[in-house]
Structure formats: C-alpha cells, structure tokens
ZAMARGU-4260 file (C-alpha; in steps of 0.2 Angstrom, whole numbers, plus 5000, padded with zeros to 4 digits):
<rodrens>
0) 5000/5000/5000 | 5009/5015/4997 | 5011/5029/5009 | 4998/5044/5010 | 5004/5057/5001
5) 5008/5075/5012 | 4999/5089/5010 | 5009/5106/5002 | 5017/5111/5017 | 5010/5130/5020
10) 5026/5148/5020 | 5031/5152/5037 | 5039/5165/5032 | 5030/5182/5036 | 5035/5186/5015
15) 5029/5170/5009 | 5012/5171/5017 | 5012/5190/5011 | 5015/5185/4993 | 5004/5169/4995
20) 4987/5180/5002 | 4990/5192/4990 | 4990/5179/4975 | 4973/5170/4983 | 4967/5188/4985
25) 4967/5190/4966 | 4960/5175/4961 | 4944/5178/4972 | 4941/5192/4966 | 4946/5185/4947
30) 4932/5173/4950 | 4918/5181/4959 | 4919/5196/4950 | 4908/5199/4934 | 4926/5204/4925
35) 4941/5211/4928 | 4958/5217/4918 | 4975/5225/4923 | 4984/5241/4917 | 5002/5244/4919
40) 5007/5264/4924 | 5006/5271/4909 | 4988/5267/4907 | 4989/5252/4896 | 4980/5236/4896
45) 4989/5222/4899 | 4977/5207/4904 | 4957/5203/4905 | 4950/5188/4914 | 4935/5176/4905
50) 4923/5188/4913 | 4929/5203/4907 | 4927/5196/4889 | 4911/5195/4886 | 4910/5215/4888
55) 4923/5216/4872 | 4910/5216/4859 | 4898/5231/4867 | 4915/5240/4868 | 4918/5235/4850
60) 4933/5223/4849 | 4930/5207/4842 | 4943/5197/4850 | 4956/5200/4865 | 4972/5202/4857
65) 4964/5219/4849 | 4959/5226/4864 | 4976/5221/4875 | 4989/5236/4873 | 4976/5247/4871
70) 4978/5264/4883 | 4962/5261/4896 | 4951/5279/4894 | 4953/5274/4873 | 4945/5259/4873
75) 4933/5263/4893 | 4924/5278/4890 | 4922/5288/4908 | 4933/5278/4917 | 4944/5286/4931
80) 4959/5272/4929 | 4970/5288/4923 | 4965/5297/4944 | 4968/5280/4950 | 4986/5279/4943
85) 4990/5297/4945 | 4985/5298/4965 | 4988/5280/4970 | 4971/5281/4981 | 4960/5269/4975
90) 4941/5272/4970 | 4933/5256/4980 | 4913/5259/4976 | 4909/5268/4959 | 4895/5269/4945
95) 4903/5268/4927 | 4892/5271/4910 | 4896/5270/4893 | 4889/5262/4879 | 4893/5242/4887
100) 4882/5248/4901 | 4882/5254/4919 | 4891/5244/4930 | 4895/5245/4950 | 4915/5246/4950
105) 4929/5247/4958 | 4948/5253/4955 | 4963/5248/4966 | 4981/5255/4963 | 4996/5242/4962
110) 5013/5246/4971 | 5028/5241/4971 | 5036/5235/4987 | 5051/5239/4995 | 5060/5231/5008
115) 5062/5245/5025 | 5067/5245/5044 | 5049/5240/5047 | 5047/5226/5033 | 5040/5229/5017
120) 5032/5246/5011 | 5023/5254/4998 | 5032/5260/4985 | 5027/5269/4966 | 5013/5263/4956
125) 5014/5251/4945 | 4997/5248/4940 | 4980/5248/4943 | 4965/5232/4944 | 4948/5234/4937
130) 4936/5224/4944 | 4917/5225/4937 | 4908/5220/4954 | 4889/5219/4946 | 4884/5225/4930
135) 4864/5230/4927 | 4866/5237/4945 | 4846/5241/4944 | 4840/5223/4943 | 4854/5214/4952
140) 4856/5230/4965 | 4837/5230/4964 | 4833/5225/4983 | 4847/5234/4991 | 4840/5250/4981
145) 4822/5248/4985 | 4826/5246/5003 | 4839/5261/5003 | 4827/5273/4995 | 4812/5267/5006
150) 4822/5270/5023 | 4830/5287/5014 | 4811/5292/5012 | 4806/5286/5027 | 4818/5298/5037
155) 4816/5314/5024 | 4797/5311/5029 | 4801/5311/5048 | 4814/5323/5047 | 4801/5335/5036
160) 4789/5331/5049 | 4801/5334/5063 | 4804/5350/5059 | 4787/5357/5054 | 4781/5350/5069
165) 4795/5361/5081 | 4794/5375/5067 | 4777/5380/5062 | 4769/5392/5071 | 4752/5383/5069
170) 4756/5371/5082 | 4762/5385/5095 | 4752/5395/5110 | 4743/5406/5100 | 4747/5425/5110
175) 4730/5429/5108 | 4724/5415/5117 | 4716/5408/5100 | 4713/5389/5098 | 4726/5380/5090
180) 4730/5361/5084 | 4744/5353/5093 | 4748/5337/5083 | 4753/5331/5065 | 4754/5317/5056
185) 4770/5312/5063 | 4764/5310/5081 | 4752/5296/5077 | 4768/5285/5080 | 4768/5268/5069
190) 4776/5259/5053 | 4762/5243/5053 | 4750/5241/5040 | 4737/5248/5051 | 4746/5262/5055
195) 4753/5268/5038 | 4734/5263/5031 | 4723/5276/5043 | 4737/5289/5039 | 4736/5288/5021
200) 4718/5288/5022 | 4719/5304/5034 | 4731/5313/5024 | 4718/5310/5009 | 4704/5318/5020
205) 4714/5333/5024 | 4714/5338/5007 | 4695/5339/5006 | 4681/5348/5016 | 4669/5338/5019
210) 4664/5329/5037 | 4678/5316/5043 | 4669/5303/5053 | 4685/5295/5065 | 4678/5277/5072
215) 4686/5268/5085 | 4689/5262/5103 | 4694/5274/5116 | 4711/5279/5117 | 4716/5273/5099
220) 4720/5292/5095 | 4706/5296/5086 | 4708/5316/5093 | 4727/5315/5089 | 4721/5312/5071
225) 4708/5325/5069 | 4724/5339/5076 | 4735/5332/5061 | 4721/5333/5050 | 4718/5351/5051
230) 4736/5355/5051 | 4738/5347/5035 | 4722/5354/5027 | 4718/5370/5019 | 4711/5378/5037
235) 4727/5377/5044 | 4728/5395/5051 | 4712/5394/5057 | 4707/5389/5074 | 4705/5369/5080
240) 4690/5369/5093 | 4685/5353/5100 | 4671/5348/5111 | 4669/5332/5121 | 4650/5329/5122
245) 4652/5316/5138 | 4658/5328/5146 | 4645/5342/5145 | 4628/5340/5153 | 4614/5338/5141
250) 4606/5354/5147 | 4621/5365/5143 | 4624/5359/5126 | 4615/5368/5117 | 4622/5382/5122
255) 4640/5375/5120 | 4637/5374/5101 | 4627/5388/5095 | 4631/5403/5110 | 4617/5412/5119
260) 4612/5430/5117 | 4613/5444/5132 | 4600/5438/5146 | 4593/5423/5136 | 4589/5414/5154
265) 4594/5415/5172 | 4612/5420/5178 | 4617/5421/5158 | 4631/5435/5155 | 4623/5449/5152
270) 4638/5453/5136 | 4629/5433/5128 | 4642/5420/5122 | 4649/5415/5106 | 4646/5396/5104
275) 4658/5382/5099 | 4651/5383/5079 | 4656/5402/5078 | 4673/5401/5088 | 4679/5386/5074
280) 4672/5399/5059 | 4685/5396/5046 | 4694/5383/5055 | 4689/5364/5062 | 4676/5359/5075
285) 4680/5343/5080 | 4664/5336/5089 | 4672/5320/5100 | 4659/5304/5107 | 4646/5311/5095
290) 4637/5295/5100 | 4631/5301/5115 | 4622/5316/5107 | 4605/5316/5115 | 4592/5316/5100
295) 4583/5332/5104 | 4600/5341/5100 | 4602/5331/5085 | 4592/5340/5074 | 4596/5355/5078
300) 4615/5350/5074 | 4608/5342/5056 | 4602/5359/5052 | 4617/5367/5056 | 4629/5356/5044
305) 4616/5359/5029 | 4613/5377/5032 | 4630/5383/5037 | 4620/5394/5049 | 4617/5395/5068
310) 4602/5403/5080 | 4610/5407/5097 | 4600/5403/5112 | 4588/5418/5115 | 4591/5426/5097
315) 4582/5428/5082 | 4596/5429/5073 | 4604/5417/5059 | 4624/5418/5061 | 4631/5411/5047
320) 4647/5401/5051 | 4661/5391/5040 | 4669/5377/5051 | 4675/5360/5046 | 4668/5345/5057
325) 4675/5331/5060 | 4667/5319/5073 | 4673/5304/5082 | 4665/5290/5093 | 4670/5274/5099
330) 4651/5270/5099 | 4643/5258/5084 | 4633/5271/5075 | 4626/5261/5064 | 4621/5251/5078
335) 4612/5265/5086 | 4604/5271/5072 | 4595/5253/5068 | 4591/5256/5089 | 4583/5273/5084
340) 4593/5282/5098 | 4603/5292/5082 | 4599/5301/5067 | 4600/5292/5052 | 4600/5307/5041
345) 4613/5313/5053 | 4623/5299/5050 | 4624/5300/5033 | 4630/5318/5034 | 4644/5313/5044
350) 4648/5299/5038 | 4655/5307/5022 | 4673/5300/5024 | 4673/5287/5037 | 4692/5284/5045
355) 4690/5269/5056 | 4707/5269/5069 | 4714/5252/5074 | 4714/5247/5091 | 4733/5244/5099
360) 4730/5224/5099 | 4729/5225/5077 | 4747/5235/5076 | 4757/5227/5091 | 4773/5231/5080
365) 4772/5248/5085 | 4770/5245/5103 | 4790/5248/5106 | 4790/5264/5097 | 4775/5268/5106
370) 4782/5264/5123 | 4800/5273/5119 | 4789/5288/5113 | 4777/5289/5130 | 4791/5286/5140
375) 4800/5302/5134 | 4786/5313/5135 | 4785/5305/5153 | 4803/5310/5156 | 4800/5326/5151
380) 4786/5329/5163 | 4796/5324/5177 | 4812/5328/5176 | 4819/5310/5177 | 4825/5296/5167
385) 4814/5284/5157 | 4819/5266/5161 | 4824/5254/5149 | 4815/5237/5147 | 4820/5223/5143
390) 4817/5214/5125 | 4807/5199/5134 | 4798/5216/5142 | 4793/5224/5126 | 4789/5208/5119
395) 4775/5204/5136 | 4768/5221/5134 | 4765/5218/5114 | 4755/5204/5117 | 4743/5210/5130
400) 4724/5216/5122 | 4725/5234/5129 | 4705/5238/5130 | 4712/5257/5133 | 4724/5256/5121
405) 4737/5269/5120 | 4729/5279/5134 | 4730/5262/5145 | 4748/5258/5139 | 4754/5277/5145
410) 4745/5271/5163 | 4755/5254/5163 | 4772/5263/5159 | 4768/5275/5170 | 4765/5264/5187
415) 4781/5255/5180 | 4790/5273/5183 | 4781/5276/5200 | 4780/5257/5208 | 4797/5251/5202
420) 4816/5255/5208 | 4825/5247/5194 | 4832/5255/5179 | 4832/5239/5171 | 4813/5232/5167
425) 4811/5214/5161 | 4796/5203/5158 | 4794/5199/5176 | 4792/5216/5185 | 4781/5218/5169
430) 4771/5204/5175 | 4768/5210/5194 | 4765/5229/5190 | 4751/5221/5176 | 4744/5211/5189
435) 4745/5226/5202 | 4732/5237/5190 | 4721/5223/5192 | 4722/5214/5172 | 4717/5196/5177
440) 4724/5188/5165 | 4741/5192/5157 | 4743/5187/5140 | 4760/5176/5134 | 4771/5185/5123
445) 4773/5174/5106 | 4786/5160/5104 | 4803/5166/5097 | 4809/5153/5082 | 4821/5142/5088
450) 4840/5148/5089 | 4840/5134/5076 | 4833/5138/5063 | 4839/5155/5064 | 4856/5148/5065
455) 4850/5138/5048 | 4845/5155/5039 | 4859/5163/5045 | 4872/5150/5036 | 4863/5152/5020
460) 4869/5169/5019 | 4885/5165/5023 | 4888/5161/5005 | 4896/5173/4988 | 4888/5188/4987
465) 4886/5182/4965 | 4880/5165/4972 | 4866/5173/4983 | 4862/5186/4968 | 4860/5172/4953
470) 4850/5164/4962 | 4839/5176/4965 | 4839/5180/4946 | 4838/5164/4941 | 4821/5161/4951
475) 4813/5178/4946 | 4817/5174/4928 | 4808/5156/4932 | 4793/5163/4939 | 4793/5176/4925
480) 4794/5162/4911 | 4779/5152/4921 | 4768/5169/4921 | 4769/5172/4904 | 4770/5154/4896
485) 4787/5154/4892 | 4785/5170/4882 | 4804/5180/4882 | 4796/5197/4879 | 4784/5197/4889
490) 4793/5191/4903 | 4807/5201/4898 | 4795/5216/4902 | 4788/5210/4916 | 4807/5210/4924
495) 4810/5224/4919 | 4825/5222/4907 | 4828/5222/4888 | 4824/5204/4880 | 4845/5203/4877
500) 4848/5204/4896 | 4836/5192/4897 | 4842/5179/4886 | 4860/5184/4895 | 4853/5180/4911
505) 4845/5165/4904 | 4864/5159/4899 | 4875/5164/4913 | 4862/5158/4927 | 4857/5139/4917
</rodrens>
C-alpha cells in the first residue's frame, strides 16, 4: 500500500504568506467578479479575465488580442483608471456608464514593494485592477435599492415632519389665546400596516372639506388624528375647537354649540356668548363621542351642517358660520341608528369620509416605538429618566389586548416609573405591575423561532455575494417564464429588462 501522500506544506515565512494571500486575493476576486483586467502605469491594458470578455464586443473589439495594449480611457469611456494611477488612492465603490452599460466598479492601485526597517512598504505605482463588481446594477442591485430609498424616504418624511412639527407656528400657544392644533401626522407613531393605512387615508381627508367621521375604541388616538388633519388641510391657520360631548351635561349643550344672546335665561352673561360653531368659523370643530348626542339636539345639529347657519339661544338671529367637522366616537353608530337612539340622516351627513382607527392589539409592532415615545414625554414631565425594558419586556407588553389602548399603555408605563426601583425592566416586574392594575389575566408573549433555525438562515447567507444574487435571478426569471408561458418578451418586460439581458441572464444563470 503506498504511503499517503503529504499535503503542500503551507510559507512560514512572514513574506511568503504576504505573497501567498495576495495571490489568493486576486483569484477571488478574478472569480467572483463579473470581469476584471490589469493596466500597467502608463495606462495600458495588459490582461482581462474570462469575465471581462464578454464586455469586448459592446466595447467594439472582436477578440482579446485587439483590445490588449490598448491605453484604458481609449477603449473605457468615463473611466477614472487615469485618477487612480495618478493619485495612487483607489476608488473602491463607483457607477461607470458607457455604451457596454452601467456597471458598479471598483479601481485599486498596484505598488511596488520595497523592503524597510519596518518590513516591506509601499512603494510607486505600478498599475491599477479593474474589477466589474455587478453589471445592470438596477436589477441585480434591485433589493438593496428599494430598501435604501424606502428607509431614505422614510427619514426625509420624519425629518420633514420633525421639523414642521418644532417650526410651524400653527402648532404653538397662540398670543391671543386663539385655539390651535397641537399634533401632526408624525405623532400618530407607527410603521404597521394599520398604522401607515389610517394615515394615508387621513392625509387623503385633509385635502378635502367635507365631514371626517373617525371610528374607533377609546384611546386609539382618534383626537390626535383629527389635530393632524387640520394641520395638514387647507384651514390650517384657522382655529382647532374641540368639544367632548360626555363631558357636557345635556342641558348646557345647546348652548356650548350655538352661544346664547345677552340675558337669554337666568344667571346668563349679560355681554351673551359666542358658541363652539362660531369660535371654529373658518377653522375645524371637531365634535368628540358624537354617540352620545341626546336626540333632541340632533336635529338642531343636522340643520346646522346643511345650512352653514346657527340661532344662538335667545336670538332671532341666523349667524352664518364656515367650520369644518370632524366627529369621532367609539360608539357603533350604525348600531344605534338601527336602535333609533341616532339620526339616520345625521349619520349620513357625517359619515362622508369614514376613518376607522385600529385598536393597539391589530398593530402590536408599533408597541416599542410607542412605549419609547410615551416614556420620553414622561421624562420630560418629570424631570427624570425613562427606564429601559428589557426585549422579553417589550415583547410581554405587545401581546397584551390593551382595551384602553394607548391611553391604557401610558397608565402601565407610567405605574412601571412610580412602583418600580429598577432602571432595568424585564418581563417579570412587567408581569407584577400588570397584575398590580388589576388585568386578570396576562397574555404570553409569542414563541421566538428556535435559535436553530435561525442559526440555519443565518448560514445560507453565509455564501458569495454572486451566488446569493444568481440565484435570485435565476428564480425571478423562472417565475417570469411560468407567468407568461414561456413568452421571452413578455417576461422580459415583466422584469424589467431588455429581451437581450434576458436571454443573458438565461445563459449565465442555466
């Protein structure tokens, strides 16, 4: 039998292993490159790889040997290989166009060593490598694009917001003591679904005049949204005047919307009173818990909103008015109007653009924002620093139902702050300051996927960038081909790219 044979026995020499990395070095980057070539320091080609041979013809050479010797910005419109060699700094990351295409590449300076006192230095350039990283950077760059300009937009939009929000004088005390909004669109916090979908449909209603109808349970922010509606609308430098109906007694209401005139009853000011209707003229009423409207009132309200005229308690007078409603509830209308205990015809004059406002429980990815945004506001009330909870912490309070919602989520956080000495919170003293405010059952945050099968997605992006990238192609281009029957063109379009590229990507991906 005869003996095994030794394996290559690996430099120990510091300049060995030197020359050796760099020599693996360039074949990696030979091989997972989409081409490369060499110049020496005048500027002239001296060798391409197989990659860099299929870009020939589109630079118009037929064949290698007339393109070799060839001075780099003759044959490579708008390349920078001439900066390159004249600096020595490389240009790692770049975007190259000409008529073979655009291409994501980069340029790195050779030197010549030279032996020092410290080991070996850099010395002149010699030359520079070309390496074409992806060529059709907006198809293979595609998802890396997308996501960039989403979270680029995504931050211009807060930042914009940001600074409207700190900047616009709308949103300020008002020195002559006139009503004002004091919320936009950016402090209904939230990136789910939900969230984004009632604030596209807001911004929508802002844009219009008619009656906004906000449904939803308490504390969902159905009054947060009716601010930011009428700072994003055309009445913005008009007043905002709100009026919770729950809260006034029905035999005052009357004369909370519509005034009174001088000595209209007992004890009334003898100057009368403007009502809520004349003090939001050419601004925004926003009419909160219209559910619980008694129906006597009702009609008089129904006149109001047709008319766009108001009889002040004690007055013969018509005052005209021009305010904007939007009303809210966390009442089934429709519920009560089936009842009889609310005007159908009401209804429908308020139900014009209906916004309906998730609960908390149907966006629970926004629950950590939410709680890192009510615990600022709290340290800024009080002076003192918000605590930090825990992942396991976060995770308990997202999957509890919240019946309040936010308004019941500001309650928990803020018992967290009073009843608890630790900076520090976790799922546990989450647990006993829940049970504490009397929630009889706590809710189980949802199971984390096991550390193995992350572990298992992890690996498979442990791979070639290019490996990771034709795949991908190669199953778009699959599912193209099935959508369309095989038809090139038309799946060609459908991806976006020329039928060429297609038939390309069809050969270099198999």
């Amino acid at each position: 039998m005869p003996p095994p044979v030794a394996p290559p026995a690996l430099p120990l020499d510091a300049a060995a292993i030197h020359a050796l990395a760099a020599r693996s070095m360039f074949h990696l980057f030979s091989s997972i490159s989409q081409g490369m070539f060499l110049v020496d320091r005048s500027g002239r080609i001296v060798w391409v790889n197989e990659g860099y041979k299929r870009f020939l013809p589109l630079l118009g050479f037929s064949s290698v040997d007339q393109f070799l010797g060839q001075m780099v910005e003759d044959v490579i419109p708008n390349t920078q290989m001439r900066q390159v060699l004249e600096t020595g700094k490389p240009i790692l990351i770049d975007l190259l166009t000409n008529k073979a295409g655009t291409f994501v590449v980069s340029r790195i300076p050779l030197h010549e060593e030279r032996e020092g006192d410290a080991g070996y230095v850099l010395g002149d350039v010699i030359g520079a490598i070309g390496i074409v990283l992806f060529d059709h950077p907006e198809t293979t760059l595609q998802p890396l694009i997308s996501k960039f300009a989403m979270l680029q937009r995504d931050l211009d939009d807060a930042r914009r917001e940001l600074a409207s929000q700190r900047a616009n004088p709308l949103l300020q005390h008002s020195p002559d003591g006139q009503r004002r909004a004091k919320y936009t669109f950016a402090s209904f916090i939230g990136s789910s679904p939900a969230a984004v979908d009632v604030k596209r449909h807001a911004r929508r209603a802002a844009q219009s005049s008619s009656p906004v109808l906000l449904l939803g349970e308490t504390g969902t922010g159905k009054e947060l949204l009716a601010h930011a509606i009428h700072t994003a609308s055309a009445r913005a430098s008009g007043p905002f005047v709100s009026l919770n109906i729950a809260a006034v007694p029905d035999t005052l209401l009357e004369s909370e919307f519509f005034g009174f005139a001088p000595g209209a009853f007992t004890g009334a000011d003898r100057k009368g009173r403007e009502g809520k209707f004349k003090l939001a003229d050419g601004g925004t009423l926003f009419l909160d818990e219209i559910g619980d409207m008694p129906m006597g009132l009702q009609a008089k309200l129904l006149r109001a909103l047709q008319e766009g005229e108001i009889e002040p308690l004690g007055s013969n007078k018509l005052v005209p008015f021009d305010a904007r409603v939007i009303a809210a509830t966390s009442r089934d209308l429709a519920a009560l109007v089936r009842d009889g205990r609310f005007r159908e015809d009401l209804y429908y004059r308020l139900n014009v653009l209906p916004l309906r406002v998730p609960p908390l429980r149907e966006r629970r990815g926004d629950i950590p924002a939410l709680v890192e945004a009510l615990s600022e506001d709290m340290a800024l009330r009080s002076g003192d620093a918000p605590p930090e909870l825990m992942p396991d912490a976060l995770a308990l309070l997202a999957a509890q139902h919240w019946r309040g919602n936010t308004r019941e989520l500001r309650n928990v956080l803020e018992q967290l702050s009073m009843r608890s000495d630790m900076q520090r919170i976790d799922a546990d003293e989450i647990k006993r300051v829940l049970a504490e405010t009397g929630l009889e059952k706590i809710a189980a945050p949802e199971p984390i996927a096991s550390s193995a099968s992350g572990a298992g997605e992890a690996a498979s992006l442990l791979r070639p960038l290019a490996e990771q990238i034709a795949e991908l192609e190669r199953r778009a281009i699959d599912a193209a081909m099935v959508s369309t029957g095989g038809n090139k063109l038309a799946a060609s379009r459908l991806l976006g790219i020329s039928r060429a590229t297609l038939y390309d990507r069809m050969t270099t991906t198999g």
